[in-house]
C-alpha positions in Angstrom: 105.9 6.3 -57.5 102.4 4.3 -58.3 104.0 1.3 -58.6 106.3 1.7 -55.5 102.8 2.1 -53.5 101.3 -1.0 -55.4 104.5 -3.0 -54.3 104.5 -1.8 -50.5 100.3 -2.4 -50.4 101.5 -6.3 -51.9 103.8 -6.7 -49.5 101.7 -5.4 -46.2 99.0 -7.9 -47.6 102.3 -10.9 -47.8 103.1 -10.3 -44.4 99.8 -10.2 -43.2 98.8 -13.3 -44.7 102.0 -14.7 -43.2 101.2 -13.6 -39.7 97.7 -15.1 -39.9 99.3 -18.5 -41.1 101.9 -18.3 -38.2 99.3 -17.6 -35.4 97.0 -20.8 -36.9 99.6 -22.8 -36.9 101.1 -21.7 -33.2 97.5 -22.0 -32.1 97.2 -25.3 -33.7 100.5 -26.6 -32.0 99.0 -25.4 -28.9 95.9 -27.9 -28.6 96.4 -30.9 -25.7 96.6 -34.1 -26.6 96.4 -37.1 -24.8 97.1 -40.5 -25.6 96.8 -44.3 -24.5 98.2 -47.0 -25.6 96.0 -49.9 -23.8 97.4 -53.9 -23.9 94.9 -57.1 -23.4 94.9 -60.2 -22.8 93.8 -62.8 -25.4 90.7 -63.5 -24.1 89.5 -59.6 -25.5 90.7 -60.4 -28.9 88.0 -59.4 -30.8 85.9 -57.2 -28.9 85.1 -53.5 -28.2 86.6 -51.1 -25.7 84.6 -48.2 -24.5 86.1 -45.0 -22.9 83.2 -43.3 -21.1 83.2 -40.1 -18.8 82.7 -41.2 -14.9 80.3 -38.2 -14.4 77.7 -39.5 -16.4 78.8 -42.9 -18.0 78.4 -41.4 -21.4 80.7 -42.9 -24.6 83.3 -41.1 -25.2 84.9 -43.2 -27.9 85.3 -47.1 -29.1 87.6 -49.1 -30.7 88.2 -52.9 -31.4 91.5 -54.6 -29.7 93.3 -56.1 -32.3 96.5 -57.9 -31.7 95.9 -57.7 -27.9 96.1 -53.5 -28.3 93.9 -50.7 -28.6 94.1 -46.8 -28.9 93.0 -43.4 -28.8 94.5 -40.0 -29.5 92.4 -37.6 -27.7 92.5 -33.7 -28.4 91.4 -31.2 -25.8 88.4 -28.8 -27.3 85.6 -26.9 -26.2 83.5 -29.8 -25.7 86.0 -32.2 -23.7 88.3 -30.4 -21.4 91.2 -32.0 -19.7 92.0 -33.2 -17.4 89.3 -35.6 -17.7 88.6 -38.7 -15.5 86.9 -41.6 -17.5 86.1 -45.5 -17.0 87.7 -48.3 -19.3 85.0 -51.3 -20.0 84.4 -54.3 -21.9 81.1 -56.2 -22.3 79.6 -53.5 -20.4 82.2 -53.9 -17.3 85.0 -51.4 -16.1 88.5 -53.1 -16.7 90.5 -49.7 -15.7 90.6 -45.8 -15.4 92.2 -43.4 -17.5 92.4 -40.0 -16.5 93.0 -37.6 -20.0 95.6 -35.3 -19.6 98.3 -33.9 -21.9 100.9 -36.3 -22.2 101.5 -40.9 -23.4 100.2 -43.2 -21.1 100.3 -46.9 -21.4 97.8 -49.2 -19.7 99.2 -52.6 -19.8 97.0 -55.9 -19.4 97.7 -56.5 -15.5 96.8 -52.8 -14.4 94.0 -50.9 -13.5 95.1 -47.6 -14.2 97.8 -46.7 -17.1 101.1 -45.0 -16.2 103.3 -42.3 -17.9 101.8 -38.7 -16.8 101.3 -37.0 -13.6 97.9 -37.3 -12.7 97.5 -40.8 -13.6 100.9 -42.3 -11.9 99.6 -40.6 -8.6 96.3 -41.8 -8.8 97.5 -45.2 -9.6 100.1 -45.6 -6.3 96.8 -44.3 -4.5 94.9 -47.0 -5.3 97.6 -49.2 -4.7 97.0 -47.8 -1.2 93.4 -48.2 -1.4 94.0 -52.2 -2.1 96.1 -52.9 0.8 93.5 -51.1 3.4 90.5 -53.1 2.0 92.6 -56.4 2.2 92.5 -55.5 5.9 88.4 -55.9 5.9 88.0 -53.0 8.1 85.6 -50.4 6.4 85.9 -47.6 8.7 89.8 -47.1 7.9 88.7 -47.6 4.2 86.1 -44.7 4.8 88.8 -42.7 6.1 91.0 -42.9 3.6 88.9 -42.4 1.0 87.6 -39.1 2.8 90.5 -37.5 3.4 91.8 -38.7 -0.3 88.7 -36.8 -1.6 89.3 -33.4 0.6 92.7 -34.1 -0.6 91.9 -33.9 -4.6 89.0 -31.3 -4.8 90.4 -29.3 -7.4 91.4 -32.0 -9.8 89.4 -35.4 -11.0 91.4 -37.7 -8.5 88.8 -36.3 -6.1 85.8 -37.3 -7.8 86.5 -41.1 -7.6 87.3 -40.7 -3.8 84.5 -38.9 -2.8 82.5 -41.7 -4.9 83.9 -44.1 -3.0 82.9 -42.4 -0.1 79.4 -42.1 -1.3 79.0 -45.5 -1.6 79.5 -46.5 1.5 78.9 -43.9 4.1 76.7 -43.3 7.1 73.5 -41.9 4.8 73.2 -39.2 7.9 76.7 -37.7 6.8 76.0 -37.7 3.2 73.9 -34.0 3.1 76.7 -32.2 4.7 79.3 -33.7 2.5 77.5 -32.7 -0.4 76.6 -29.4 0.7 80.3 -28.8 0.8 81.7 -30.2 -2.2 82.3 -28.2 -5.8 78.8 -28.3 -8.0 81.0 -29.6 -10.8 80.7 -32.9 -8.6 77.8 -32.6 -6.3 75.6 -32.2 -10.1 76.9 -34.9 -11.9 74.5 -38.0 -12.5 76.4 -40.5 -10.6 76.6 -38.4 -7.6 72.7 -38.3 -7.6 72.9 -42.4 -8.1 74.6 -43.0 -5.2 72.8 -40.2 -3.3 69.8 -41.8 -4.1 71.4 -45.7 -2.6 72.4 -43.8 0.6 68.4 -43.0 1.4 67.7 -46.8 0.4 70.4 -47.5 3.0 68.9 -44.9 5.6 65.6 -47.0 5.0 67.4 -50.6 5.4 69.6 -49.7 8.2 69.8 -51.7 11.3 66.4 -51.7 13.5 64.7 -51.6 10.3 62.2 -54.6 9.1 64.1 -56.0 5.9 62.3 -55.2 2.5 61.3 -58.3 0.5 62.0 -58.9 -3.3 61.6 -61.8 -5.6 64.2 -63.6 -7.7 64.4 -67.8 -9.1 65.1 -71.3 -8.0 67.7 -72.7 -9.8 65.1 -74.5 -11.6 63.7 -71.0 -13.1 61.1 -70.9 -10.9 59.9 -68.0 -8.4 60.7 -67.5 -5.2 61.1 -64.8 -2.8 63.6 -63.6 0.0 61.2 -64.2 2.8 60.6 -68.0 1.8 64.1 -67.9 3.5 63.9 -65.6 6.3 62.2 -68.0 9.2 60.4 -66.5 12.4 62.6 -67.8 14.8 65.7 -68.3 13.5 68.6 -65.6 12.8 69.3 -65.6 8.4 72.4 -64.0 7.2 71.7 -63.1 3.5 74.6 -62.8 1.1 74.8 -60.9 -1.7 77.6 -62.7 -3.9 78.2 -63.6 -7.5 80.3 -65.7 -9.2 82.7 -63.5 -10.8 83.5 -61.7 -7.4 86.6 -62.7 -6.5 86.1 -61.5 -2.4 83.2 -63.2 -2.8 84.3 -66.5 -3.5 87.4 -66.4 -1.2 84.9 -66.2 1.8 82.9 -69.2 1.1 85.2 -71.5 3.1 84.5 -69.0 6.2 80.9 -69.0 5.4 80.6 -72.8 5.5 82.5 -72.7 9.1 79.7 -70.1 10.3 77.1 -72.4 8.9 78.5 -75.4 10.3 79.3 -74.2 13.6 76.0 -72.4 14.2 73.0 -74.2 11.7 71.7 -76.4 14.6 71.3 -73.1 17.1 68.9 -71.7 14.8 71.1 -69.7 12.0 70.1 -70.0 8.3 72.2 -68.4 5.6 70.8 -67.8 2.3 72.8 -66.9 -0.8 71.2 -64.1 -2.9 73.2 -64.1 -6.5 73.2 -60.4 -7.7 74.7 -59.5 -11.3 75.0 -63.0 -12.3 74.2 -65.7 -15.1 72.0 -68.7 -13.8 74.4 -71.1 -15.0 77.8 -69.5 -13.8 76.0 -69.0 -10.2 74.9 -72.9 -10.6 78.5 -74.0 -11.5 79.4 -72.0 -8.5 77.3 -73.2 -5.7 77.9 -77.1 -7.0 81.9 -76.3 -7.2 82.1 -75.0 -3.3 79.1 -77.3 -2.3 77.2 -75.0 -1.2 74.6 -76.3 1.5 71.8 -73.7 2.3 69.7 -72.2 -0.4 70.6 -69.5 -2.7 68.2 -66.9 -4.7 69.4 -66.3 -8.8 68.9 -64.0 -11.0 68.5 -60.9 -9.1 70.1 -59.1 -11.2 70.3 -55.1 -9.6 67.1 -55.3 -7.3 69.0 -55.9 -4.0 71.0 -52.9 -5.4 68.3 -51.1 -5.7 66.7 -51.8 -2.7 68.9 -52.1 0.1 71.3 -49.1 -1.3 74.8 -51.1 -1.5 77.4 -50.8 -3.8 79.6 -54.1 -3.9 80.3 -57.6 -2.9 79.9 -59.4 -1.1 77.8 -57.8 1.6 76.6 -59.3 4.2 72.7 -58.3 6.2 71.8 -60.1 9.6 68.2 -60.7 10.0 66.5 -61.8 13.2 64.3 -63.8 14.3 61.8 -61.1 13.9 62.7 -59.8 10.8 64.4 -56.8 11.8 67.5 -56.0 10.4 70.4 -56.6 12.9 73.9 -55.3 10.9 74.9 -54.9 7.1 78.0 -54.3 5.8 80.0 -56.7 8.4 82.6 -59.3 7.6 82.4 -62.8 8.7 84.7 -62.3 11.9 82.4 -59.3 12.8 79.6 -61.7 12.4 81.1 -64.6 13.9 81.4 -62.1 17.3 78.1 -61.5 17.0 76.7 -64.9 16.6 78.9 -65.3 19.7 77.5 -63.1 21.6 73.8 -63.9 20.8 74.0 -68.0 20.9 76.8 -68.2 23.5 79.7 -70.2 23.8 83.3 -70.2 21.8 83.6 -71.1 18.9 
């Protein structure tokens, strides 16, 4: 009879050990994971990618490229929940987005986003969306769309992009009530702040406002400021540009036409180089032959300053140093030129 009891008690203490295994196991196999498989050109050989969280820019993890690829194998924990929208960069640069959720995604060297799970294939053919209304250069459609893709995405990190996006570029009298009704998981984050913080420098800038000086360098090295530039009596369109800007570039050959059409009538343009090396800005302005002067090494201040988020963007001064539009494209300022000298042209 004892050992009938000690053989039951041995095997209530098996099957409880069993159980326990079981349910570590089960709860092991229940854990998230999400993976990307991320493709380069040559040119990265070599160097390190960094997958940081948008919210705050911190590093989430690094690897070297070698052989053109890269990747990670991310679990979900208590410290990193999914799904989870983050920033791909190199050198300090975004290259791409990757938002972690359960599932394989590949991000191949042409794309901007990867594809394979749900999240990231719809945020991907919104962008796509996104591209074709900014190639039409008209920034209140863009605003829209970006709004309504926000409202559109609140309860999942699609959102948070958009209603960055928005942020960046809005009216800054608009931006209190948006905030006031968006989730605190995004009105709290640090790059919310950021950008609140450029939409008051924009309030300060806006049109009717006297422009706000700042300093940068001759080619040469030497100092010089914006109002060396900005001449009583004249109109000055100042450009914010940089040589690896792409929109930036394309524009030059408009921006000549404006200067050309309009220099003796008393419009100056000068060229402010933001985010940019003194020699690839150089190369630049020599390449397109650039005619009127051009500010480098400015680095962020504009940024700073005048509360704008990307380039090239465009501020009319006049001839008394108020502020007469930002934001416009050539055409838009072509009209206006129009309208204030006269004449077709």
């Amino acid at each position: 009879m004892t050992n009938m009891i000690k053989m039951t008690k041995n095997i209530n203490k098996i099957s409880v050990m069993f159980c326990a295994a079981a349910m570590s196991l089960a709860f092991g196999a229940c854990k998230k994971e999400s993976r990307i498989e991320m493709n380069f050109p040559d040119k990265y050989e070599g160097k390190t990618v960094e997958v940081m969280n948008f919210a705050d820019s911190t590093v989430l993890a690094s690897m070297v490229i070698t052989d053109g690829k890269a990747s990670l194998v991310s679990e979900e924990n208590d410290s990193l929940r999914f799904p989870l929208f983050t920033q791909i960069a190199i050198d300090g640069r975004i290259r791409a987005y990757y938002i972690m959720e359960e599932g394989r995604v590949v991000l191949s060297d042409s794309m901007s986003v990867p594809t394979g799970t749900p999240l990231n294939e719809r945020f991907s053919s919104m962008l796509s969306t996104l591209d074709s209304i900014e190639n039409l250069d008209d920034m209140s459609l863009y605003l829209d769309y970006v709004e309504t893709a926000y409202n559109d995405n609140k309860d999942n990190p699609i959102g948070s992009y958009f209603g960055i996006e928005w942020l960046k570029y809005a009216e800054p009298q608009r931006v209190d009530s948006f905030l006031n009704a968006s989730p605190a998981g995004f009105r709290d984050t640090r790059r919310v702040k950021h950008y609140e913080e450029f939409a008051r420098h924009r309030a300060q800038t806006a049109p009717g406002m006297k422009y706000t000086d700042f300093a940068g360098e001759t080619g040469k090295g030497g100092t010089v400021r914006l109002s060396s530039y900005v001449k009583p009596g004249k109109y000055t369109l100042v450009d914010f540009w940089a040589s690896w800007c792409p929109y930036c570039i394309k524009e030059l050959p408009d921006m000549k036409q404006l200067y050309a059409d309009y220099a003796d009538k008393g419009f100056e343009i000068v060229g402010v180089a933001v985010r940019d090396k003194t020699d690839d800005t150089a190369a630049m302005v020599a390449k397109h032959e650039l005619t009127w002067p051009v500010i480098y090494n400015t680095q962020r201040v504009p940024y700073d300053i005048y509360g704008f988020s990307g380039i090239p963007h465009h501020m009319l001064i006049d001839p008394d140093g108020v502020i007469v539009s930002r934001g416009e494209s050539v055409a838009q300022i072509r009209a206006r030129l129009q309208e204030i000298f006269g004449g077709e042209q």
